[in-house]
C-alpha positions as CSV (number, residue, x, y, z in Angstrom):
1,X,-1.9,23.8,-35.8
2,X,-1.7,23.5,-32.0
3,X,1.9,23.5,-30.4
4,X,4.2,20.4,-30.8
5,X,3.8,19.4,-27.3
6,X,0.0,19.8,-27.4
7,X,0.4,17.5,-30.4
8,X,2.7,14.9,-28.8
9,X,-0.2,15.1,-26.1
10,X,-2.8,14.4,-28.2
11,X,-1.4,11.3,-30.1
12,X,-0.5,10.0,-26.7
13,X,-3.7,9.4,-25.4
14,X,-4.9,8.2,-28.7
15,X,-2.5,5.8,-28.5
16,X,-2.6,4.5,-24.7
17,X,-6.2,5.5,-24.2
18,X,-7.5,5.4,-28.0
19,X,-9.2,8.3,-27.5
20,X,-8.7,9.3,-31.4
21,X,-11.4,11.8,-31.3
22,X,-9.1,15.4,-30.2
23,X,-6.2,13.5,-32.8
24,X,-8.7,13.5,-35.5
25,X,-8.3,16.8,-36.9
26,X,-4.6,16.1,-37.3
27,X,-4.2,13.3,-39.6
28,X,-3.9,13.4,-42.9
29,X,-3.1,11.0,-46.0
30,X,-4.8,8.1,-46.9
31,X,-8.9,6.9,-47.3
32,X,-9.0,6.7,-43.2
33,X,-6.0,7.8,-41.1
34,X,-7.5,7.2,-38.1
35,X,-8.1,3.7,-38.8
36,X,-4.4,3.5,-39.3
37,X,-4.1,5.3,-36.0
38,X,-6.5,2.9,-34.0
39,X,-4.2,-0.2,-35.2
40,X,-1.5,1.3,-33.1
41,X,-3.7,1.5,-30.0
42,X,-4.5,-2.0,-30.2
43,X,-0.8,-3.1,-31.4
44,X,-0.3,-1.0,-27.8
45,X,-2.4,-2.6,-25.6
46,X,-1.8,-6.3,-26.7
47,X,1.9,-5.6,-26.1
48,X,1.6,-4.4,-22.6
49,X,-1.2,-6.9,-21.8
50,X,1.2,-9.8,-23.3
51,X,4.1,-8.7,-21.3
52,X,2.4,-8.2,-18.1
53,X,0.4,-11.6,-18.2
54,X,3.9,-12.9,-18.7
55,X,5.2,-11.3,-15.5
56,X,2.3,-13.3,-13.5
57,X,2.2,-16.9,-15.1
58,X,1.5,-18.9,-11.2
59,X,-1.3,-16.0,-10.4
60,X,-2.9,-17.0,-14.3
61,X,-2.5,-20.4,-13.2
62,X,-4.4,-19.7,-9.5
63,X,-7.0,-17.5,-11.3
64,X,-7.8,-18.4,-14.8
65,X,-6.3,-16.9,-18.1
66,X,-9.8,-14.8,-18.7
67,X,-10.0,-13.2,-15.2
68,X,-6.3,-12.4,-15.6
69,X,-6.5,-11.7,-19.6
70,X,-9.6,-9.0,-18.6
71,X,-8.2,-7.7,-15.6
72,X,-4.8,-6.8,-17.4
73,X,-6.4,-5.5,-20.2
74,X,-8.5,-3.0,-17.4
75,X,-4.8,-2.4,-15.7
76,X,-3.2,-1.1,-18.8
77,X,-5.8,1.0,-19.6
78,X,-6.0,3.3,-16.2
79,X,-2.7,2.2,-15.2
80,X,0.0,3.1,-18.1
81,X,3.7,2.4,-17.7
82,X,5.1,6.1,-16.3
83,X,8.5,4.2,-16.2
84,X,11.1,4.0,-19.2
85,X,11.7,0.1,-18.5
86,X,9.0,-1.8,-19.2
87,X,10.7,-4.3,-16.2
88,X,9.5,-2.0,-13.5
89,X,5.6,-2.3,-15.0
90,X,3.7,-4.2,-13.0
91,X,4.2,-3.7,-9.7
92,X,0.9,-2.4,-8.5
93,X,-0.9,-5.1,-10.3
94,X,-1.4,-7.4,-7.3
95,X,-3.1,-4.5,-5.3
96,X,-5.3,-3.8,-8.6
97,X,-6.3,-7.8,-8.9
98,X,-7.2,-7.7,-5.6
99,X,-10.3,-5.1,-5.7
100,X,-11.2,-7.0,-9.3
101,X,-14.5,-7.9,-8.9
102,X,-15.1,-11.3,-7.7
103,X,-11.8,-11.0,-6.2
104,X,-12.9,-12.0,-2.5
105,X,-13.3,-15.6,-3.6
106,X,-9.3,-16.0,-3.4
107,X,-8.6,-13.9,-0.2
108,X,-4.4,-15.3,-1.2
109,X,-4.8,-13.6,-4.4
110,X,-2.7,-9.8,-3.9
111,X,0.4,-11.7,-1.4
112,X,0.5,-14.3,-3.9
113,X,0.3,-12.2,-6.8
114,X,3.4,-9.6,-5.0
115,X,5.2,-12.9,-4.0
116,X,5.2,-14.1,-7.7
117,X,6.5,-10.0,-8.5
118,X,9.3,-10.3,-6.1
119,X,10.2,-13.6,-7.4
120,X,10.2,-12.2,-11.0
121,X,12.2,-9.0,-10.0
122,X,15.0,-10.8,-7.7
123,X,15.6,-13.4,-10.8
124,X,17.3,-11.1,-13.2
125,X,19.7,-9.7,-10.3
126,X,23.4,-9.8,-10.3
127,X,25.1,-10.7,-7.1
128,X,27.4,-8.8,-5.6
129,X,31.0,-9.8,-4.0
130,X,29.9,-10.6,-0.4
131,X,32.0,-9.4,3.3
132,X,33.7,-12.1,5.4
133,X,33.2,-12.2,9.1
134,X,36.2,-9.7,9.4
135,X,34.5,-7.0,8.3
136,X,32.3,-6.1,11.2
137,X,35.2,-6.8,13.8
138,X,36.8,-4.2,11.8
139,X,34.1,-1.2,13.0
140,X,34.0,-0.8,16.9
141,X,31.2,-2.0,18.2
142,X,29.8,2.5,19.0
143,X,30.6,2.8,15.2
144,X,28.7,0.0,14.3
145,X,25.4,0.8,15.7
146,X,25.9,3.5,13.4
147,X,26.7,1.5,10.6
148,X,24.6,0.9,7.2
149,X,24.5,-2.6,6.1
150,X,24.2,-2.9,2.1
151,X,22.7,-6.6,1.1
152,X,22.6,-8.5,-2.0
153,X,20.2,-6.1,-4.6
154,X,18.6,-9.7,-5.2
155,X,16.6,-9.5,-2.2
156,X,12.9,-8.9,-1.5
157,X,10.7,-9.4,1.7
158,X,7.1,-9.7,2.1
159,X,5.1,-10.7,5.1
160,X,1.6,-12.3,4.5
161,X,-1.6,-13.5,6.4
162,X,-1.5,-16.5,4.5
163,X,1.4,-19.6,3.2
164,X,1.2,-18.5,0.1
165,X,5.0,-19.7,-0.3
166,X,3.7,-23.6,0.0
167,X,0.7,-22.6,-3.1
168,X,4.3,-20.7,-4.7
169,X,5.9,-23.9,-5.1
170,X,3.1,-26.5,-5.9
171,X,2.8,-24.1,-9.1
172,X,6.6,-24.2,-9.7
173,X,6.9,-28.1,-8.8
174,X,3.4,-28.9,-10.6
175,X,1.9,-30.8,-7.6
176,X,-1.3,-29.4,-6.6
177,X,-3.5,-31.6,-5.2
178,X,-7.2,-31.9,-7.2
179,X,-8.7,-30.1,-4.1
180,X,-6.6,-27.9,-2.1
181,X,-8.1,-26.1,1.0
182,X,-5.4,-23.3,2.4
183,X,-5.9,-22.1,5.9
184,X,-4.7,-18.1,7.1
185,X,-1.1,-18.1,8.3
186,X,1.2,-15.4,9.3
187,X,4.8,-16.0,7.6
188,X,7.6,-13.7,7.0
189,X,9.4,-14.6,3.7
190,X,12.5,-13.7,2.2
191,X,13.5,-13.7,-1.6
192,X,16.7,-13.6,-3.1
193,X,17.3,-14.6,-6.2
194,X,20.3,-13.9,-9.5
195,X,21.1,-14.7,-12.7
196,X,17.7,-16.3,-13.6
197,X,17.6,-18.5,-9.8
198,X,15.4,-17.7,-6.8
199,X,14.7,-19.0,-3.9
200,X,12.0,-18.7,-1.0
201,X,13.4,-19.1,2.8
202,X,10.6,-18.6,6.2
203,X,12.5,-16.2,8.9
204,X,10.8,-15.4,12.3
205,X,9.4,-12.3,12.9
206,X,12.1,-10.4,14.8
207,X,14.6,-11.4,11.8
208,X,12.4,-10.5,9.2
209,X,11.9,-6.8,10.6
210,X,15.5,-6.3,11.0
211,X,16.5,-7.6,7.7
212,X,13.6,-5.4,5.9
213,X,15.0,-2.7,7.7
214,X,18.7,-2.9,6.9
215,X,17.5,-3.3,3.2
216,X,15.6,0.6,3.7
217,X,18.7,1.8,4.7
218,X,18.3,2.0,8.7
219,X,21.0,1.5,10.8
220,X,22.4,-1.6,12.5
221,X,20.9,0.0,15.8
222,X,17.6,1.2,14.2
223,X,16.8,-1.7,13.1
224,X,17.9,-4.4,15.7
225,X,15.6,-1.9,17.8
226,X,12.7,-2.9,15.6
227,X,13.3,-6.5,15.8
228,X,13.5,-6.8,19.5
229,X,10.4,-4.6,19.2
230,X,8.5,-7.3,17.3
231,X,10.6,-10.3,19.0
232,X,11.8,-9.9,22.2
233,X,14.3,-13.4,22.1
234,X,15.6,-11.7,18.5
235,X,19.6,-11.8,18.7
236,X,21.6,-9.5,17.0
237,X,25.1,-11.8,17.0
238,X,23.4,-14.8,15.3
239,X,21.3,-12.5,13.0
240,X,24.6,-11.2,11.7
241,X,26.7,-14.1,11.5
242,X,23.7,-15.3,9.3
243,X,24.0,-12.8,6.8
244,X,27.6,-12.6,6.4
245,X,27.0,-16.6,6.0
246,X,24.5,-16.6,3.4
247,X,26.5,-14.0,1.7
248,X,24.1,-11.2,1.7
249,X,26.5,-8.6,2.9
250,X,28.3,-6.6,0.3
251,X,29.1,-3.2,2.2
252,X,29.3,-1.8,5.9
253,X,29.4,2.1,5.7
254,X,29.5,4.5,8.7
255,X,26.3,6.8,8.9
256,X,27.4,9.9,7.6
257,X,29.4,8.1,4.7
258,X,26.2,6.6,3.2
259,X,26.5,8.4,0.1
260,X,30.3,7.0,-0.7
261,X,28.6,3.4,-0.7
């Protein structure tokens, strides 16, 4: 009898791969046991395949149910959950789609696909209570170069070469056109969403970098240095009265406090 975890090993991969041959030897009871076994594989694999098909309902809708239903099935197989929520599955799905064969016929199809992700993860957010205008006249302005902004967890940003926030909400409105013919565009989208709500709002370029970049933890400074990188008319005032009016600011924490946040 091999060691437990050598065991635990082995009925893994039976299980998520269905490889039953190196479990063989260890079941017992019954006419076929590994008949018994092999259920569980596929009880397995339809549950994942059903839950991730669920997370992508508009990129089923672009692509077809088969194409989706085949290339989740391929997914689940090479790509198992690692995670212990089954939430956090799926979010290299839109990269995997995209080398699918026969992919290249819907160049849109991975920014749509990780639109439709972010849209699905911000939705089940909780806001948090949000800072009033006083709270960055409370820092002087040295200390608050230094700062850390904390926004709204509900908040995702993606930058694509194409609108595929316009194709996002002919799915979610059910108004696409018999023919529709979608030309490359660069746009810079945010996502915030709570409590089963999302929404989709364009930004420019400059305010896109900076607010991606306060979301990875840079600094005020650090990161209206990137935006005036990327835009040089991008200003800082406006940017922040803009967040603090959309309530997306929840914290302001000098530098080397980050870890009392």
């Amino acid at each position: 009898m091999p060691p437990l975890v050598e065991t635990q090993r082995r009925l893994r991969q039976a299980v998520v791969a269905g490889n039953l041959m190196e479990v063989a030897p260890l079941l017992i009871g019954g006419r076929d046991p590994s008949r018994r076994l092999a259920i569980h594989h596929r009880h397995y694999e339809t549950s994942l395949v059903t839950a991730l098909l669920g997370k992508f309902p508009a990129t089923g809708w672009l692509v077809g149910t088969t194409f989706m239903t085949q290339a989740a099935r391929q997914f689940v197989r090479e790509r198992p959950p690692h995670a212990l929520c089954i939430a956090e599955y799926g979010a290299e799905f839109p990269q995997f789609l995209s080398a699918r064969p026969a992919a290249d016929r819907v160049p849109y199809l991975r920014p749509f696909a990780e639109l439709e992700w972010h849209l699905g993860q911000v939705s089940v957010e909780t806001d948090q209570p949000t800072l009033g205008p006083g709270a960055l006249s409370a820092f002087r302005p040295e200390a608050l170069v230094d700062a850390a902004l904390v926004l709204q967890p509900g908040v995702r940003y993606l930058h694509a070469p194409w609108p595929v926030d316009g194709l996002m909400r002919l799915y979610l409105t059910d108004t696409a056109p018999d023919r529709l013919s979608l030309q490359p565009e660069e746009v810079w989208i945010e996502v915030r969403g709570a409590r089963g709500d999302f929404r989709m709002t364009r930004l420019d370029a400059g305010e896109f970098v900076f607010r991606r970049a306060i979301q990875h933890a840079s600094t005020l400074g650090e990161a209206a240095e990137r935006a005036l990188e990327t835009r040089s008319a991008f200003e800082l005032g406006r940017v922040l009265a803009a967040l603090v009016a959309e309530g997306l600011l929840t914290a302001i924490t000098a530098r080397n406090h980050r870890d009392e946040q």
